[in-house]
VEXRO-933269 format. One line per 5 residues: number of its first residue (from 1); their letters; for each residue x, y, z of C-alpha. Coordinates in steps of 0.02 Angstrom, whole numbers, always signed. Example, Ala and Ser with C-alpha at 12.3 -4.5 7.8 and 13.67 -1.06 7.14 Angstrom:
! residues 2
1 = as = +615/-225/+390 ~ +684/-53/+357 .
//
This chain:
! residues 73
1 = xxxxx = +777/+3895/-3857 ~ +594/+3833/-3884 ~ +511/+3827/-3727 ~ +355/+3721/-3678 ~ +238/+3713/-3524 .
6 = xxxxx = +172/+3552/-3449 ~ -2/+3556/-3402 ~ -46/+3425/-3261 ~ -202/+3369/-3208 ~ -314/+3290/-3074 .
11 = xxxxx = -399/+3172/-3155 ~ -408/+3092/-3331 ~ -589/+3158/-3354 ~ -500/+3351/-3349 ~ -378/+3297/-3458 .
16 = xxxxx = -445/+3260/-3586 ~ -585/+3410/-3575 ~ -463/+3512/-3569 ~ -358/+3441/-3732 ~ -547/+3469/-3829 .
21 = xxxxx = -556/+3651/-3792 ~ -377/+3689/-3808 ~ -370/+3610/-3981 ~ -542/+3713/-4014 ~ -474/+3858/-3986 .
26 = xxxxx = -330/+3822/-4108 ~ -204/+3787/-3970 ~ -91/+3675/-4026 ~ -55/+3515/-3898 ~ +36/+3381/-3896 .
31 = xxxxx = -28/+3232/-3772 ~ +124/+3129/-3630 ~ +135/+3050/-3487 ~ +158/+3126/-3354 ~ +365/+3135/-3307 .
36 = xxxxx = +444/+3043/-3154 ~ +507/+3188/-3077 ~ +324/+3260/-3066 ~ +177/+3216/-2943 ~ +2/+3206/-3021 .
41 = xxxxx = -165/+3109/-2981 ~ -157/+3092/-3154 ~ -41/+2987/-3252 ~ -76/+3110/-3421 ~ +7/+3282/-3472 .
46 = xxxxx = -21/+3406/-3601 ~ +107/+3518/-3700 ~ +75/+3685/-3748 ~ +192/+3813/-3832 ~ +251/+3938/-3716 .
51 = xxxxx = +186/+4074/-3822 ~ +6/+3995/-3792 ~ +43/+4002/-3615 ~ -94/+4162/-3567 ~ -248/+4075/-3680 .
56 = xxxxx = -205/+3893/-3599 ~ -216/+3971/-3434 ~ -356/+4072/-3471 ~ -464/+3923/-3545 ~ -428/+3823/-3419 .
61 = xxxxx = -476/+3958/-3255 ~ -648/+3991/-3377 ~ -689/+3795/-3382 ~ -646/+3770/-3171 ~ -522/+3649/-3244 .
66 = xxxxx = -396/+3582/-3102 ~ -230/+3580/-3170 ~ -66/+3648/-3138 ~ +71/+3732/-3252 ~ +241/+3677/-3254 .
71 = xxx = +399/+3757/-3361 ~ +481/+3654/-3479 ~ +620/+3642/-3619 .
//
Protein backbone atom coordinates (compact mmCIF):
# COMPACT_ATOMS: atom_id res chain seq x y z
CA UNK A 1 0.00 0.00 0.00
CA UNK A 2 1.61 3.46 -0.84
CA UNK A 3 1.41 5.57 2.01
CA UNK A 4 1.51 9.46 2.15
CA UNK A 5 1.72 12.10 4.98
CA UNK A 6 -0.24 15.33 4.99
CA UNK A 7 1.62 18.23 6.07
CA UNK A 8 -0.68 21.08 7.50
CA UNK A 9 0.09 24.43 8.13
CA UNK A 10 -0.61 27.71 9.97
CA UNK A 11 -0.58 30.03 7.59
CA UNK A 12 -0.27 30.27 3.75
CA UNK A 13 3.07 32.24 4.09
CA UNK A 14 4.57 28.64 5.77
CA UNK A 15 3.13 26.86 3.21
CA UNK A 16 4.39 27.73 0.65
CA UNK A 17 8.14 28.23 2.30
CA UNK A 18 7.99 25.17 3.16
CA UNK A 19 6.90 23.58 -0.50
CA UNK A 20 10.35 25.79 -1.80
CA UNK A 21 12.70 23.98 0.44
CA UNK A 22 11.14 20.67 0.30
CA UNK A 23 11.23 20.67 -3.50
CA UNK A 24 15.03 22.02 -3.02
CA UNK A 25 15.97 19.41 -1.33
CA UNK A 26 14.60 17.00 -4.00
CA UNK A 27 11.53 16.08 -1.94
CA UNK A 28 8.99 15.33 -4.04
CA UNK A 29 5.39 17.22 -3.16
CA UNK A 30 2.39 17.36 -4.39
CA UNK A 31 0.20 20.66 -3.38
CA UNK A 32 -4.15 20.14 -1.87
CA UNK A 33 -6.43 21.55 0.01
CA UNK A 34 -6.66 20.92 3.03
CA UNK A 35 -9.46 17.80 3.73
CA UNK A 36 -12.83 18.33 5.61
CA UNK A 37 -12.18 16.03 8.19
CA UNK A 38 -9.00 18.11 9.20
CA UNK A 39 -8.68 21.50 11.18
CA UNK A 40 -6.08 23.98 9.89
CA UNK A 41 -5.64 27.91 9.93
CA UNK A 42 -4.70 27.19 6.67
CA UNK A 43 -6.86 26.12 3.86
CA UNK A 44 -3.48 24.46 1.94
CA UNK A 45 -1.77 20.93 2.41
CA UNK A 46 1.26 19.33 1.21
CA UNK A 47 1.95 15.58 0.26
CA UNK A 48 5.02 13.91 0.87
CA UNK A 49 5.95 10.22 0.36
CA UNK A 50 6.09 8.39 3.45
CA UNK A 51 9.56 7.35 2.79
CA UNK A 52 10.48 11.21 2.85
CA UNK A 53 8.81 11.38 6.06
CA UNK A 54 12.37 11.89 8.45
CA UNK A 55 13.91 14.79 5.82
CA UNK A 56 10.27 16.60 5.64
CA UNK A 57 10.26 16.63 9.31
CA UNK A 58 13.66 17.48 9.67
CA UNK A 59 13.50 20.55 7.17
CA UNK A 60 10.74 21.73 8.52
CA UNK A 61 11.99 21.67 12.68
CA UNK A 62 15.48 23.43 10.97
CA UNK A 63 13.32 26.31 9.22
CA UNK A 64 10.88 26.91 12.75
CA UNK A 65 8.20 26.02 10.25
CA UNK A 66 4.65 25.49 12.10
CA UNK A 67 3.07 22.59 10.69
CA UNK A 68 1.75 19.40 11.68
CA UNK A 69 2.04 15.75 10.22
CA UNK A 70 -0.82 13.72 9.52
CA UNK A 71 -0.88 9.82 8.11
CA UNK A 72 -2.46 9.19 5.02
CA UNK A 73 -3.30 6.49 2.26
Amino acid sequence: MFMRVLVTFASAREASRCSRLLEESGIAISVTAVPEDISAECGIALFVKEEDRTACENIIAENRIRATMHERI
